[in-house]
C-alpha positions in Angstrom: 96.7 119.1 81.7 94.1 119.1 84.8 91.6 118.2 82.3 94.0 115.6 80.8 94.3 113.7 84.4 91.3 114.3 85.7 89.8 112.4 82.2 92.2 109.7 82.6 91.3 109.1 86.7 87.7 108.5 85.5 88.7 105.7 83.3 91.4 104.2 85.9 88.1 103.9 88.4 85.7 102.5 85.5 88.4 100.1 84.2 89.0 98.8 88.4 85.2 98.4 88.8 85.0 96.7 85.4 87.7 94.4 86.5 85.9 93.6 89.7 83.0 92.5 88.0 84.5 89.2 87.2 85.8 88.4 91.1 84.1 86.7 93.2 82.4 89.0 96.5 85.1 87.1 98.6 87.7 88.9 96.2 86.3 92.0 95.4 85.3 92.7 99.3 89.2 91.8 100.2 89.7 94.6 97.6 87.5 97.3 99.3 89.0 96.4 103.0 92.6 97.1 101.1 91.3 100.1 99.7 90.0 101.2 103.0 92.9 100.8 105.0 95.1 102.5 102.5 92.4 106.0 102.6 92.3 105.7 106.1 95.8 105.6 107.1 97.1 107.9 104.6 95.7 111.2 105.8 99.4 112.2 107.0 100.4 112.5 103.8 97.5 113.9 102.0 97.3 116.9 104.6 100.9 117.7 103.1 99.4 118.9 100.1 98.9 122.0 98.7 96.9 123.2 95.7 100.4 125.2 94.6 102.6 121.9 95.3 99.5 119.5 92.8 99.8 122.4 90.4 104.0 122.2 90.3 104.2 118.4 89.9 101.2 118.3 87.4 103.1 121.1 85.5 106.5 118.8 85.8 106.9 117.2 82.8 109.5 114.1 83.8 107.2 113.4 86.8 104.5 113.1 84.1 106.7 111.0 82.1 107.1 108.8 85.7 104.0 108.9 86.0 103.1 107.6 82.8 105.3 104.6 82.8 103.5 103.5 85.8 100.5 103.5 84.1 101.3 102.2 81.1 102.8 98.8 83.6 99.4 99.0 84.9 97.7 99.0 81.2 99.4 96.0 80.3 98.8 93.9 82.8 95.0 94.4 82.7 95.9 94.1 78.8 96.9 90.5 79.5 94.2 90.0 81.8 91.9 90.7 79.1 93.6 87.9 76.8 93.8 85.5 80.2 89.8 86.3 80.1 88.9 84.9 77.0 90.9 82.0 77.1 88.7 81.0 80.2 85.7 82.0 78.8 86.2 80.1 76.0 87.1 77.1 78.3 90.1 76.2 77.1 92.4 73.8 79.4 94.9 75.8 81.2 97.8 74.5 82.8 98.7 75.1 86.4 101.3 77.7 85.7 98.5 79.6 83.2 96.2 79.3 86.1 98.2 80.6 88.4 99.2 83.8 86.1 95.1 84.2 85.3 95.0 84.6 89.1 97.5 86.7 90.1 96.3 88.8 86.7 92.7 89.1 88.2 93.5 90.0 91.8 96.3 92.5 90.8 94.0 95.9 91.2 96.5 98.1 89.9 98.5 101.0 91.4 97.1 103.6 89.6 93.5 102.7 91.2 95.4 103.6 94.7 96.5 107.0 93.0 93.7 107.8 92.5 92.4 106.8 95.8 94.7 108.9 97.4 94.0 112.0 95.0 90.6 111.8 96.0 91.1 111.7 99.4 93.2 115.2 99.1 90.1 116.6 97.1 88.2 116.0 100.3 90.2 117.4 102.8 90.3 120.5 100.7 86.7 120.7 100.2 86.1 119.8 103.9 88.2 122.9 105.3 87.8 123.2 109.7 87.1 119.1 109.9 88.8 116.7 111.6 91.7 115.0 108.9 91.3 112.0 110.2 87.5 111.9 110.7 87.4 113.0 107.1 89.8 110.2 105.8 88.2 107.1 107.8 84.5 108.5 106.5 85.7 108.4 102.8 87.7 105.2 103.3 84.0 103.9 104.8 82.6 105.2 101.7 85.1 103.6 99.5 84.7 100.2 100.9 81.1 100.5 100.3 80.8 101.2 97.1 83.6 99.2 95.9 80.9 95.9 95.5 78.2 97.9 95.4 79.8 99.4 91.7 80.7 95.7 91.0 77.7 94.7 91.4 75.9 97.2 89.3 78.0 96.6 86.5 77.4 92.9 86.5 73.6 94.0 86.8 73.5 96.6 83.9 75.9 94.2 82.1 75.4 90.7 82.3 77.1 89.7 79.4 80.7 88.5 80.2 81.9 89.4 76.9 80.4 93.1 76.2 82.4 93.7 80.1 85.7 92.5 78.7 85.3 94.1 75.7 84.9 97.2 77.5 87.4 96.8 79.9 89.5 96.2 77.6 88.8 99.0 75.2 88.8 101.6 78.7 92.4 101.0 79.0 93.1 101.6 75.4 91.3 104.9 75.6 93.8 105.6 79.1 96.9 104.4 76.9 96.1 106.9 74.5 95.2 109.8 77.5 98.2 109.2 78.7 100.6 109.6 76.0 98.6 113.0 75.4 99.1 114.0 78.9 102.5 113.3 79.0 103.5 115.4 75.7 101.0 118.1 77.4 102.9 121.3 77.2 105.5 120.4 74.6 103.2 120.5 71.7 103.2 124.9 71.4 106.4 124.5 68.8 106.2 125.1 64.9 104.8 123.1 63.6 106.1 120.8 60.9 105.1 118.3 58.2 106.6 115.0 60.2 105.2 112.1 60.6 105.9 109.6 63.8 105.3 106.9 62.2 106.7 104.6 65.5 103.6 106.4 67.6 100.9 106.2 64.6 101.9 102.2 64.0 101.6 101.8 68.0 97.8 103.2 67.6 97.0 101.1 65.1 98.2 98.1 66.6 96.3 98.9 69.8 93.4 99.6 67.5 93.7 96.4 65.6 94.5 94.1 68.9 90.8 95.9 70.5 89.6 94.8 67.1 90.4 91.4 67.5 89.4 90.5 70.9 86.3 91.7 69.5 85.7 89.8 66.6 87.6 86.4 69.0 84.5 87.1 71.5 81.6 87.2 69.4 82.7 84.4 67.2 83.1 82.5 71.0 79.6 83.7 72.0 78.2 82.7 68.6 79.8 79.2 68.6 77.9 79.1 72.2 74.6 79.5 70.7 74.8 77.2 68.0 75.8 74.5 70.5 
């Protein structure tokens, strides 16, 4: 299960620096103050924690199950960010209600990001035993704000290509769709086993498969198009 979450924080973080890739440094810097307020003035209720207490609710399987349906809210709407994406990039004409969607979707950072955020800022303060808490939470949030466009900016740098970012953005929350539905069933799976098939959950996978597919295939035939003009 630790293994599970820890796997599908990773990807939360990649997909939110992937993301803030296509912002503007206005946008992605009024992202990293955010981000620093929220580590710096939540060290209250990180010092609350207790290794026994993360161990209880990661071992709680309708938290989990909570949990999940957070994340998979959060999936979504970077899913139809995604979809938003290539509709600009491909320069279609967007209305002024499609514009204002495709803007909300792009500055919309997620709340799992913020978990995460917050889970590492516990990690700290239990690796940092004897310092100040709130020393401790301002320097990470400092360090958080930092590299929030200095990440963004190496991904545009390592990746210049629009495309190969959405595609990957948009195949990183796949992979955390898919994490999540095997963290969530995490502890249930030691039964007999039987000859079954979930055929609901298998079509799901394909679809989500087929719909990475696409994009795919809509993006290169774009970029293509591009070059011939």
């Amino acid at each position: 299960m630790e293994s599970a979450v820890i796997v599908i924080m990773v990807l939360v973080s990649f997909n939110f620096i992937l993301k803030t890739s296509f912002l503007r440094i206005r946008e992605t810097m009024t992202l990293a103050i955010i981000s620093l307020l929220l580590v710096a003035f939540s060290w209250p209720l990180a010092i609350e924690q207790s290794r026994t207490l993360i161990a209880d609710l990661l071992n709680n399987q309708q938290l989990m199950f909570d949990t999940a349906i957070l994340l998979s809210i959060d999936i979504a709407l970077q899913l139809l960010f995604c979809f938003s994406m290539v509709g600009v990039m491909a320069g279609e004409v967007m209305s002024a209600k499609q514009k204002m969607v495709h803007i909300v979707l792009a500055l919309f950072p997620g709340f799992a990001v913020f978990m995460v955020m917050f889970s590492l800022l516990v990690w700290t303060i239990f690796a940092l035993p004897g310092y100040d808490f709130q020393l401790v939470a301002w320097g990470l949030s400092a360090f958080v704000a930092v590299a929030i466009p200095l990440l963004s900016y190496a991904a545009k740098w390592l990746l210049p290509e629009q495309d190969v970012r959405l595609e990957l953005l948009f195949m990183g929350n796949i992979a955390t769709a898919i994490l999540c539905i095997v963290a969530t069933v995490n502890g249930r799976t030691a039964v007999a086993g039987n000859n079954s098939v979930d055929w609901q959950s298998l079509l799901f996978v394909g679809a989500l498969i087929l719909s990475g597919a696409f994009i795919g295939f809509i993006i290169r035939f774009i970029k293509q198009q591009r070059q011939k003009d």
